[in-house]
C-alpha positions as CSV (number, residue, x, y, z in Angstrom):
1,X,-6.0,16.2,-13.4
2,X,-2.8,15.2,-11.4
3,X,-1.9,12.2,-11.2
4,X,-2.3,10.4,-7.7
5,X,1.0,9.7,-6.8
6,X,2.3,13.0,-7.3
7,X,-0.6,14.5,-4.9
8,X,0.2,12.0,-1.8
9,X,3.0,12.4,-0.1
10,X,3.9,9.1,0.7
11,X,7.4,7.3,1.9
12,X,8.0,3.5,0.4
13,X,6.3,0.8,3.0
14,X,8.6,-2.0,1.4
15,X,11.2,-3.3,-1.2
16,X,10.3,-6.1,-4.2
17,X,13.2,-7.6,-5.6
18,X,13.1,-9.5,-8.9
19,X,15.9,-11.3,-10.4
20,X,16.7,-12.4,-13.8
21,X,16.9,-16.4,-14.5
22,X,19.3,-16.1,-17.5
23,X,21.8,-13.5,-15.7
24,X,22.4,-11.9,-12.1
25,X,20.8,-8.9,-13.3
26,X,17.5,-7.5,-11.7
27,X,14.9,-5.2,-10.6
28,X,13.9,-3.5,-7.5
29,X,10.8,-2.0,-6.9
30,X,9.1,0.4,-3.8
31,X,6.6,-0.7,-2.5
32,X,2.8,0.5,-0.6
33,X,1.2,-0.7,2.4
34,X,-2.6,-0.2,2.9
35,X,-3.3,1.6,6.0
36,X,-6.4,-0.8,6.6
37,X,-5.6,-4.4,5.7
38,X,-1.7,-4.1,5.1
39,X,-1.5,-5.4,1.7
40,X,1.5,-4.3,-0.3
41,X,1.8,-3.6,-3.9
42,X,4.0,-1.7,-6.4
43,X,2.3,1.4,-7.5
44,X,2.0,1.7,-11.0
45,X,0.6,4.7,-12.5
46,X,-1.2,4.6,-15.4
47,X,-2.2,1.2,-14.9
48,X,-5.9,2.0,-13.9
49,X,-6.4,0.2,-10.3
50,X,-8.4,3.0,-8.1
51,X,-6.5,3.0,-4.9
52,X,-7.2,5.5,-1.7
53,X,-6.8,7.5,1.0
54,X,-7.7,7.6,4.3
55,X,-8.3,11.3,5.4
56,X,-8.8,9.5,9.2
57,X,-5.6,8.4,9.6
58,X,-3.5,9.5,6.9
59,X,-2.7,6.8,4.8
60,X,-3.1,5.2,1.3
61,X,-5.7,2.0,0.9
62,X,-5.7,-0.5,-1.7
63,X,-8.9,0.0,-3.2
64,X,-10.4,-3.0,-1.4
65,X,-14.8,-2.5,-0.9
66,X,-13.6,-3.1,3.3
67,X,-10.8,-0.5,3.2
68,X,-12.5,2.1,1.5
69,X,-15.4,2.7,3.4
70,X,-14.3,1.8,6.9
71,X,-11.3,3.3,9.2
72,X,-9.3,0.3,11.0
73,X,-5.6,0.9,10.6
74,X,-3.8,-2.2,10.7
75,X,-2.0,-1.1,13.3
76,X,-4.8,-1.1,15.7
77,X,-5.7,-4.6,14.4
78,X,-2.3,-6.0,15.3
79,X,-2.7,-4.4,18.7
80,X,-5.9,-5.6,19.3
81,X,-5.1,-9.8,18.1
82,X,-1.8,-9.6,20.4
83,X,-4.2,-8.3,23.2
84,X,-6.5,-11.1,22.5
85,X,-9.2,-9.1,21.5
């Protein structure tokens, strides 16, 4: 079976940069953004967490119970808290 990151097309929702404490050396890392609750993480594959997709609107989810089985982008949720909704 494919692997999941190679079946989504996907662009990076974010940047995580690490740095070294013994030199000026480091890391930086794409990251995800779940379509539902907008939690980022680096995708890691292989590393066994069941993340998503959302065939509603079109975007990855983070695995969470909430985000798998219901459709509120996070979007919408913004929209709706700076409404007052």
């Amino acid at each position: 079976m494919a692997h999941f990151n190679r079946l989504v097309p996907r662009r990076a929702a974010g940047h995580l940069e690490t740095t070294h404490l013994d030199d000026d050396k480091g890391d930086v890392f794409d990251t995800l953004q779940c379509a539902h609750c907008g939690a980022h993480w680096v995708p890691i594959p292989g590393s066994g967490r069941a993340r998503g997709f959302c065939l509603s609107c079109d975007g990855v989810t983070c695995g969470q119970r909430p985000c798998e089985t219901r459709c509120v982008p996070y979007e919408k949720m913004i929209e709706d808290a700076e409404r007052g909704g």
